[in-house]
C-alpha positions as CSV (number, residue, x, y, z in Angstrom):
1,X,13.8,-14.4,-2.1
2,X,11.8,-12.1,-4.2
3,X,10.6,-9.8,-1.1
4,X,13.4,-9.9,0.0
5,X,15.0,-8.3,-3.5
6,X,12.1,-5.8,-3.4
7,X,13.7,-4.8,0.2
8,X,17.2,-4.5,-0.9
9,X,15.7,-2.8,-3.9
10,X,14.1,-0.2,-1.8
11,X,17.1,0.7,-0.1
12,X,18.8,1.4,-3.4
13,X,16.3,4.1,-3.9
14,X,14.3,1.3,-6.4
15,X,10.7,0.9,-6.0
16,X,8.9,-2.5,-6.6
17,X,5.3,-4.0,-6.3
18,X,3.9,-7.2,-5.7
19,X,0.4,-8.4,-5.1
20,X,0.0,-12.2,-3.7
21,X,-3.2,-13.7,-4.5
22,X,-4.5,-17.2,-3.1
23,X,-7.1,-19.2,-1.5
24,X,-7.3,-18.2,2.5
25,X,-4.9,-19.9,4.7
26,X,-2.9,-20.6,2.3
27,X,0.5,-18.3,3.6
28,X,-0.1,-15.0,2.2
29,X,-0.3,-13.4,5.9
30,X,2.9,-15.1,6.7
31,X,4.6,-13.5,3.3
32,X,3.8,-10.3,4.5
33,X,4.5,-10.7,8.2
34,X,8.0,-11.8,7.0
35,X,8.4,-8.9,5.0
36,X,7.4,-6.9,7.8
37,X,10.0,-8.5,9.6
38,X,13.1,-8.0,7.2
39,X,12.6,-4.6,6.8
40,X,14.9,-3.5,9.4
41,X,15.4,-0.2,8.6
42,X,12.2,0.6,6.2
43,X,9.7,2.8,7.5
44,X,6.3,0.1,7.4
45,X,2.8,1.4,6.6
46,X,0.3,-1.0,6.9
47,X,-3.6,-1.1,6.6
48,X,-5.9,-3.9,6.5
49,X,-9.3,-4.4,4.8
50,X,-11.6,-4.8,7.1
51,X,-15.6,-6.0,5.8
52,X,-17.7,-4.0,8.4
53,X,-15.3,-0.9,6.8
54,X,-15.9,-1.7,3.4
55,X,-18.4,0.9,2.2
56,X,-16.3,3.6,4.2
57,X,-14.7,5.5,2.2
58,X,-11.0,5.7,2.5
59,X,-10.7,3.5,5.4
60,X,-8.2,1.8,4.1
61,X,-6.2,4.5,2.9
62,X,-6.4,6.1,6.1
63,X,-5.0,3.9,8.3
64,X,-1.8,3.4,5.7
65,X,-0.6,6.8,5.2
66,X,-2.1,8.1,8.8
67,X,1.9,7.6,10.6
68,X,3.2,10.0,7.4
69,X,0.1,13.0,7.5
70,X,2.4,15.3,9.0
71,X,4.3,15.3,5.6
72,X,1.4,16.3,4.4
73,X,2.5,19.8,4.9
74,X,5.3,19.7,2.0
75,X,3.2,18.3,-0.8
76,X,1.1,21.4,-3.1
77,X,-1.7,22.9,-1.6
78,X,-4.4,21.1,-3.6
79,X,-2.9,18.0,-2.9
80,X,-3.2,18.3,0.4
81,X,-6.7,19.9,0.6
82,X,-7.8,16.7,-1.4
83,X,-6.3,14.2,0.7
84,X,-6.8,15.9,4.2
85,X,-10.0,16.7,2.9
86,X,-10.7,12.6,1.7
87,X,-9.6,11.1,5.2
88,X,-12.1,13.7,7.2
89,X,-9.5,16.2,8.7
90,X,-10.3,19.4,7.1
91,X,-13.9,20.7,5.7
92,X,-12.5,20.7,2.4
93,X,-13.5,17.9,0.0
94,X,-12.5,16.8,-3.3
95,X,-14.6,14.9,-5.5
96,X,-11.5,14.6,-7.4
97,X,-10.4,10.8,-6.7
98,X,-7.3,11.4,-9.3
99,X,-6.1,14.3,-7.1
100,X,-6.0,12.2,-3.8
101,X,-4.3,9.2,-6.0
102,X,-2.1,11.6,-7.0
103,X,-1.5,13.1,-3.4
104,X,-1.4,9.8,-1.7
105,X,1.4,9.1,-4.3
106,X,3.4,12.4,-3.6
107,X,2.6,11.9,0.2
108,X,4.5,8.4,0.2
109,X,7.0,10.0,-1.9
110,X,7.8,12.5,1.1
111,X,8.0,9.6,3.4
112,X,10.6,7.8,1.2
113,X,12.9,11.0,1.3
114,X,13.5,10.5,5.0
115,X,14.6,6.8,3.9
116,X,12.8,3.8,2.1
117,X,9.4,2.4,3.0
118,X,7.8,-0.8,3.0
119,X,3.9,-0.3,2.5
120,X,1.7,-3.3,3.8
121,X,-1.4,-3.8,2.5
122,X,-3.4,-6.9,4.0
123,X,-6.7,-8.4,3.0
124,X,-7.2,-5.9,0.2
125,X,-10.2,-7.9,-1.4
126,X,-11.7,-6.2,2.1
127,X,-10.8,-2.9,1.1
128,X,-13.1,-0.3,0.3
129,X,-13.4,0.8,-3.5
130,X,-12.0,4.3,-3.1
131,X,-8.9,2.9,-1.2
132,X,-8.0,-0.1,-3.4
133,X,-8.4,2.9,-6.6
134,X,-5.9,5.4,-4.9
135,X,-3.5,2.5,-3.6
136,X,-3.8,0.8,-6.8
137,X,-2.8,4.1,-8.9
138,X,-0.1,4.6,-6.5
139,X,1.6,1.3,-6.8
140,X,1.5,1.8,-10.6
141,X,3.7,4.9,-10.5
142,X,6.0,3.7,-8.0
143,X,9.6,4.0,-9.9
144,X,12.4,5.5,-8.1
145,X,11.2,6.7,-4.8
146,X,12.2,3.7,-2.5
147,X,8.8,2.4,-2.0
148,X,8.0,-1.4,-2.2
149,X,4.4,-1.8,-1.9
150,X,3.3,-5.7,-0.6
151,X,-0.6,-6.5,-0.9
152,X,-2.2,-10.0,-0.3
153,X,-5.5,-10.6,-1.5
154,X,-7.9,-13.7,-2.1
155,X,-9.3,-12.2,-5.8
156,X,-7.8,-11.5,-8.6
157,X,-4.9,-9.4,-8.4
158,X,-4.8,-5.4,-9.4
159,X,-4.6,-4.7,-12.8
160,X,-1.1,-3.6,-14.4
161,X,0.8,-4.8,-11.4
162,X,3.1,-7.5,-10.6
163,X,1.5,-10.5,-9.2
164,X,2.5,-13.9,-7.5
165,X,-0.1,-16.6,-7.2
166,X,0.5,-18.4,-4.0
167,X,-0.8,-21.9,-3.4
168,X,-1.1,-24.4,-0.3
169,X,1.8,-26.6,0.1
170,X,1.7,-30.5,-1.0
171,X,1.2,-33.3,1.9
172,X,4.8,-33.8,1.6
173,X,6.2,-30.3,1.6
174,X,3.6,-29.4,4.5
């Protein structure tokens, strides 16, 4: 019920976070699959930490936002110098990690004005630093863009945002 408000949100132009934390196995995947599912007419980004990818830099991020770049062309200049520069496309790079938060921001911004998006963020305890940073700014400025932003991780949840603890079901539920 609760996902499904964030997705009903999202098409009202309202933006919403939620991070699911838990032991493995114990239904996050499914939560997020689901969401997946409903989101019908939501643009879906997803990326998922991977360990071997770890201490790359901005895997993570890349793989999200890599179906919007092309919008990369309305957001400032610096902006997008810092992000293009961040995922490896142009020679341009920014040591400036609060410039490609706030790009990766404006870029998911851009893809929410062609209609509301659902941003998918699996295994983040697998993501590497710079990623969960950027991702994690993001999702704390997410207001009125139409954005709902969905991450499942085993460890503790990111700070400042929205979190649901989700445990195993009892022998008799199960």
């Amino acid at each position: 019920v609760l996902i499904d408000r964030l997705l009903g949100d999202a098409r009202s132009g309202r933006s919403g976070v939620l991070v699911l934390h838990g032991e493995p196995g114990v239904g996050k995947s499914v939560l997020l699959g689901h969401a997946a599912e409903r989101a019908g007419d939501l643009r879906v980004l997803q990326t998922t930490g991977v360990e071997t990818e770890v201490d790359l830099a901005f895997a993570g991020l890349d793989q999200l936002v890599r179906p919007v770049l092309p919008l990369a062309e309305r957001l400032p200049q610096r902006q997008a110098d810092a992000l293009l520069g961040a995922l490896g496309l142009i020679d341009h790079v920014s040591s400036d990690r609060f410039l490609v938060a706030a790009a990766t921001l404006s870029l998911l911004s851009e893809a929410a004005e062609d209609g509301p998006v659902l941003c998918v963020v699996e295994d983040a305890h697998w993501l590497d630093q710079p990623s969960s940073e950027v991702l994690a700014f993001a999702a704390r400025r997410l207001e009125a863009e139409g954005i709902v932003l969905l991450a499942a991780t085993r460890e503790e949840p990111w700070s400042g945002l929205r979190a649901l603890t989700i445990g195993g079901l009892g022998p008799d539920d199960a």
